[in-house]
DSSP file (Angstrom, degrees, kcal/mol; ACC not computed):
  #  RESIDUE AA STRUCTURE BP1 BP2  ACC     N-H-->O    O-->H-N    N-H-->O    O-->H-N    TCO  KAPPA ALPHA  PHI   PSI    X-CA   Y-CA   Z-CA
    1    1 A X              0   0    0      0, 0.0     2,-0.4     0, 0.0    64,-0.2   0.000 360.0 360.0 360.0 140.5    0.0    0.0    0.0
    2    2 A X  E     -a   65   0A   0     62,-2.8    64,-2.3     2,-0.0     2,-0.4  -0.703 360.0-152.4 -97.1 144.6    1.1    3.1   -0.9
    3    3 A X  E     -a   66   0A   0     -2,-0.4     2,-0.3    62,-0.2    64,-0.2  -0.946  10.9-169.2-142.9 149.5    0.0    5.7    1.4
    4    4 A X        -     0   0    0     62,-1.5     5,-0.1    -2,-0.4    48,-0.0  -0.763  23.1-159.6-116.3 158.4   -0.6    9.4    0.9
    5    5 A X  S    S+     0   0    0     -2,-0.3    -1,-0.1     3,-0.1    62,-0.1   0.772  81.1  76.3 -89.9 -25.1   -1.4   12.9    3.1
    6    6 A X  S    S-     0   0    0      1,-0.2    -2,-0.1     2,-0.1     3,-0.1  -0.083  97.6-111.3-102.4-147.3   -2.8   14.6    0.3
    7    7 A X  S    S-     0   0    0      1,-0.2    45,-0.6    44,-0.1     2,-0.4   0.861  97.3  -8.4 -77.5 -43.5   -6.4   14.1   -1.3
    8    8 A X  E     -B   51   0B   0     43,-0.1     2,-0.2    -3,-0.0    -1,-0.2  -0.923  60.0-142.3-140.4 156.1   -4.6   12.4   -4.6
    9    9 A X  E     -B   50   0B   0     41,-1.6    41,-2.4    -2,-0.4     2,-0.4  -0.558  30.7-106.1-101.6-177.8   -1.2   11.8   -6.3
   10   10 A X  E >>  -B   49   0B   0     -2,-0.2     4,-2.1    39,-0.2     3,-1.2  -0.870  31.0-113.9-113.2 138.7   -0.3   11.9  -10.0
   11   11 A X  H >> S+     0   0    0     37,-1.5     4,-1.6    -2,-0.4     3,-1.4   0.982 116.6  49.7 -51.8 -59.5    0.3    8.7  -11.7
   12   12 A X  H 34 S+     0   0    0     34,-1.5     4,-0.3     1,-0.3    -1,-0.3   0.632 102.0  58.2 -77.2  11.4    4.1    9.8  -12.1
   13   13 A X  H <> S+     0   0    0     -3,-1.2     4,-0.9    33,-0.2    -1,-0.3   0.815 102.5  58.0 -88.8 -30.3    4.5   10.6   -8.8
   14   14 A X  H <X S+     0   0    0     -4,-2.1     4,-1.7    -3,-1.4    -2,-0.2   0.810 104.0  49.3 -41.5 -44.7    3.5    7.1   -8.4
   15   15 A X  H  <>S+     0   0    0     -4,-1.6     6,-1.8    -5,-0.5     5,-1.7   0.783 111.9  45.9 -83.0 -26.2    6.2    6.0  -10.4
   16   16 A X  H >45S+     0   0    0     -4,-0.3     3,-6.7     3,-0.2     2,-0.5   0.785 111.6  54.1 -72.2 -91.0    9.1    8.1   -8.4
   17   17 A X  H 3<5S+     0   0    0     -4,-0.9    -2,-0.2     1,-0.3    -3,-0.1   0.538 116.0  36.1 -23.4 -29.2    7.7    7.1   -5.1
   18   18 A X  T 3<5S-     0   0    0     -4,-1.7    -1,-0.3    -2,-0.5    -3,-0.1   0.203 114.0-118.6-127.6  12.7    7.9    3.3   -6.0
   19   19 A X  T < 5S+     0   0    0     -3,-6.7    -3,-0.2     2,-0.3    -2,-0.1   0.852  71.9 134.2  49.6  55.6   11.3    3.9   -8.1
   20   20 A X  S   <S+     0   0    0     -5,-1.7     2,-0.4    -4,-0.3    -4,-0.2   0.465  87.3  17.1 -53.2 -49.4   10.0    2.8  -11.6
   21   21 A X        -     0   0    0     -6,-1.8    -2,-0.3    -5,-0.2    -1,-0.2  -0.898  69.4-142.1-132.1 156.9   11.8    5.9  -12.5
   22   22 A X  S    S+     0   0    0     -2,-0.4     2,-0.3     1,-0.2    -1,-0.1   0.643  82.9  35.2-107.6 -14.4   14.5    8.1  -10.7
   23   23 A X  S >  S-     0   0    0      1,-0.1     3,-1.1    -8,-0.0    -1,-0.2  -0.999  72.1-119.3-142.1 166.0   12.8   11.5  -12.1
   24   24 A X  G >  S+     0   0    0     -2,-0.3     3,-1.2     1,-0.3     4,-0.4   0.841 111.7  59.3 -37.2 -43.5   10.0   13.4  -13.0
   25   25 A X  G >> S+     0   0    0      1,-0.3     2,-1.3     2,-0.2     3,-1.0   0.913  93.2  56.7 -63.3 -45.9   11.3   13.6  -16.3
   26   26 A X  G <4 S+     0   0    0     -3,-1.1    -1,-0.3     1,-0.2    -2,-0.1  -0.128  92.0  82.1 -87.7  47.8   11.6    9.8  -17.5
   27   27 A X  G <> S+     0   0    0     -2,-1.3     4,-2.4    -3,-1.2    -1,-0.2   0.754  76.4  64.3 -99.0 -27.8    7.8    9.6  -16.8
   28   28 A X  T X4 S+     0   0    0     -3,-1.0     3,-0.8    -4,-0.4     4,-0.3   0.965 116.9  29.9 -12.3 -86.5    7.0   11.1  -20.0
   29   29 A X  T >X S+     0   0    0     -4,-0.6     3,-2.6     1,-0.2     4,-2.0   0.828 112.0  65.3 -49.1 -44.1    8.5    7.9  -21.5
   30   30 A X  H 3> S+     0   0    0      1,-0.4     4,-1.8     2,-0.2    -2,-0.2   0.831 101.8  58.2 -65.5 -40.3    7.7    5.1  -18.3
   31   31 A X  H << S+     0   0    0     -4,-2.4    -1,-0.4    -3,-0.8     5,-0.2   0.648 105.6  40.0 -80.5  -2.9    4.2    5.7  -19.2
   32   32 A X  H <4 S+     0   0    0     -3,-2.6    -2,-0.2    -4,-0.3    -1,-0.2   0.648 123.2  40.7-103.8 -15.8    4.2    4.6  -22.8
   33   33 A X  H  < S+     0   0    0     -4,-2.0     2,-0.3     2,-0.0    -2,-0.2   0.751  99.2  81.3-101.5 -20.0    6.4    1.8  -22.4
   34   34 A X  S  < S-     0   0    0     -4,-1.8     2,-1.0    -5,-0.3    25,-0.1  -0.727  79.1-119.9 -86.7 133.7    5.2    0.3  -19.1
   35   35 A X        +     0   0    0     -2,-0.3     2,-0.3    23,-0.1    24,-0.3  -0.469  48.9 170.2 -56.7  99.0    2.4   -2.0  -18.8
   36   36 A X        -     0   0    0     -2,-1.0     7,-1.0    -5,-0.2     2,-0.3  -0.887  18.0-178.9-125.8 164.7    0.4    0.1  -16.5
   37   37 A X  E     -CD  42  57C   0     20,-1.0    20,-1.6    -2,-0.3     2,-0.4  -0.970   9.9-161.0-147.0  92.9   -3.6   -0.4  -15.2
   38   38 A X  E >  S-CD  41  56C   0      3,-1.6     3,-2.4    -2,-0.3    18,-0.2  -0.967  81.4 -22.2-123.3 133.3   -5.3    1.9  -12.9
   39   39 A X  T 3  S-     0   0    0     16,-3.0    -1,-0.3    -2,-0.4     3,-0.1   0.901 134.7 -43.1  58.3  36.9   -8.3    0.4  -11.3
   40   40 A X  T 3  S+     0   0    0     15,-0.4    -1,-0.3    -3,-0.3     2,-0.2   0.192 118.1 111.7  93.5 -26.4   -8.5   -2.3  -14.3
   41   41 A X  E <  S-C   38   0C   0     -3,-2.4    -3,-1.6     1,-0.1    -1,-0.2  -0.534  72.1-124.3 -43.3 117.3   -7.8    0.3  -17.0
   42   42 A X  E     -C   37   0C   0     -5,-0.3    -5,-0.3    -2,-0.2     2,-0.2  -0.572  38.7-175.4 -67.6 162.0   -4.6    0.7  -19.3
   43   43 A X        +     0   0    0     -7,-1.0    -1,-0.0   -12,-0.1    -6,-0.0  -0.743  20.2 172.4-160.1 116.2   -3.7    4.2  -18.5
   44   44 A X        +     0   0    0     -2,-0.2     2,-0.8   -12,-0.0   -13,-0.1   0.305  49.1  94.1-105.4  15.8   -0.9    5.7  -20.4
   45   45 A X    >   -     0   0    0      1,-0.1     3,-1.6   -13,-0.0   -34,-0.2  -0.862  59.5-151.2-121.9 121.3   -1.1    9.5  -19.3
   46   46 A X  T 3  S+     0   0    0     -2,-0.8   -34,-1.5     1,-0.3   -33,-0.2   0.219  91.7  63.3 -66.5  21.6    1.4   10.5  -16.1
   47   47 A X  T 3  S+     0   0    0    -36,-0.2    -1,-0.3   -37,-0.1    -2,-0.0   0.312  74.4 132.7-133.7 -15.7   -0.7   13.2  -15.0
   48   48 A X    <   -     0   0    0     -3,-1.6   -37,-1.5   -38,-0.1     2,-0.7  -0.175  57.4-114.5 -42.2 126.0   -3.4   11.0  -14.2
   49   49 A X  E     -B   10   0B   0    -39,-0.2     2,-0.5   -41,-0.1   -39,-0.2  -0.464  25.3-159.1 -61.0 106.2   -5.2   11.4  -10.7
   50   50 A X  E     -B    9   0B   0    -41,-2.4   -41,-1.6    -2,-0.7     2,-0.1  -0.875   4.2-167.5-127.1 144.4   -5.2    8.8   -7.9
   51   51 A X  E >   -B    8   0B   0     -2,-0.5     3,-2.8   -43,-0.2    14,-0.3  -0.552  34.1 -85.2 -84.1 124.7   -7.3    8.5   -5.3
   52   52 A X  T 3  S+     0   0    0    -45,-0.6    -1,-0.2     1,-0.3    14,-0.2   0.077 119.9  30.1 -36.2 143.3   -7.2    6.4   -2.0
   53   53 A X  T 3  S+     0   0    0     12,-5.5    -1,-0.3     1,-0.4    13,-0.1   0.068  90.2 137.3  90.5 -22.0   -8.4    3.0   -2.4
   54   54 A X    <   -     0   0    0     -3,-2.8    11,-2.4    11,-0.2     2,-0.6  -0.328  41.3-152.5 -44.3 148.8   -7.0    3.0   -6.5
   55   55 A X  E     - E   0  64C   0      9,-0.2   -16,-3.0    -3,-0.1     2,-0.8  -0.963  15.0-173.2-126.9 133.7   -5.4   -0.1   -7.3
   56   56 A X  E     -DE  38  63C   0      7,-3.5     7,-0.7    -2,-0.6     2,-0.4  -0.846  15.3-144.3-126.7 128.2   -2.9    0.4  -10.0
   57   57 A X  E     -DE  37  62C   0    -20,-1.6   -20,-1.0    -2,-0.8     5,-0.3  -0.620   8.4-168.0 -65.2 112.9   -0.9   -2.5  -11.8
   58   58 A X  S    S-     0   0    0      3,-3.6   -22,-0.2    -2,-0.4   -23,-0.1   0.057  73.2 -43.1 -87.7  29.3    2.8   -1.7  -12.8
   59   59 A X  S    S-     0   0    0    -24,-0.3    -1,-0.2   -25,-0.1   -23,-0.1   0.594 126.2 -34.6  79.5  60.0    3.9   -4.7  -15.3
   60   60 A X  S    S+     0   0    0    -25,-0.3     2,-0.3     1,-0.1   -24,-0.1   0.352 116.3 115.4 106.2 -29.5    2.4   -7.0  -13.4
   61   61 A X        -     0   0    0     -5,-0.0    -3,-3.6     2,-0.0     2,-0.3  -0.816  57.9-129.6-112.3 129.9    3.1   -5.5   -9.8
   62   62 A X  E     +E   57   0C   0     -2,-0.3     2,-0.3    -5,-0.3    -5,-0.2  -0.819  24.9 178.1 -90.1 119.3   -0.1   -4.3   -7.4
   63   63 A X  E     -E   56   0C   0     -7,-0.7    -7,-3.5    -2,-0.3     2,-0.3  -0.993   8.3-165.1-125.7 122.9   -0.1   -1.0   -5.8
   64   64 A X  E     -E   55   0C   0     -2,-0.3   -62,-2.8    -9,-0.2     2,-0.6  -0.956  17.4-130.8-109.3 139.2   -3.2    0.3   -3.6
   65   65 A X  E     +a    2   0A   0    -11,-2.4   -12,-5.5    -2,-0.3     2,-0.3  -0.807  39.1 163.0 -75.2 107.2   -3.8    4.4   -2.5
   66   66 A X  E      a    3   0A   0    -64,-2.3   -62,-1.5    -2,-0.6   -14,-0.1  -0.774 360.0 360.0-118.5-160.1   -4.4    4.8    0.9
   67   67 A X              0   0    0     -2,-0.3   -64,-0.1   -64,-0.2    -1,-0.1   0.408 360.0 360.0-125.4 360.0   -4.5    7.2    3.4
């Protein structure tokens, strides 16, 4: 579980926080080449919002938002 303070994170803040990537910048890219899933969904845009209790899929790998 990932857990957050603020109402939501960004799908590449996801992806720092759980060292898929080492900066903001290679999310650009991390999202068009990584299998990613939020809540059951491909989702290829890093600016995407998530919310406690999203479950997002990296390649395979299970991440839940809570708080």
């Amino acid at each position: 579980m990932i857990v957050i303070s603020t109402p939501y994170i960004t799908l590449g803040q996801l992806l720092k926080m759980t060292d898929w990537i080492s900066s903001g910048g290679q999310a650009k890219i991390a999202v068009k080449t990584l299998k990613i899933k939020v809540n059951g969904e491909k989702e290829d845009r890093r600016g995407r919002k998530l919310y406690p209790n999203d479950v997002i899929e990296i390649e395979g790998k299970s991440y839940t938002i809570g708080q």
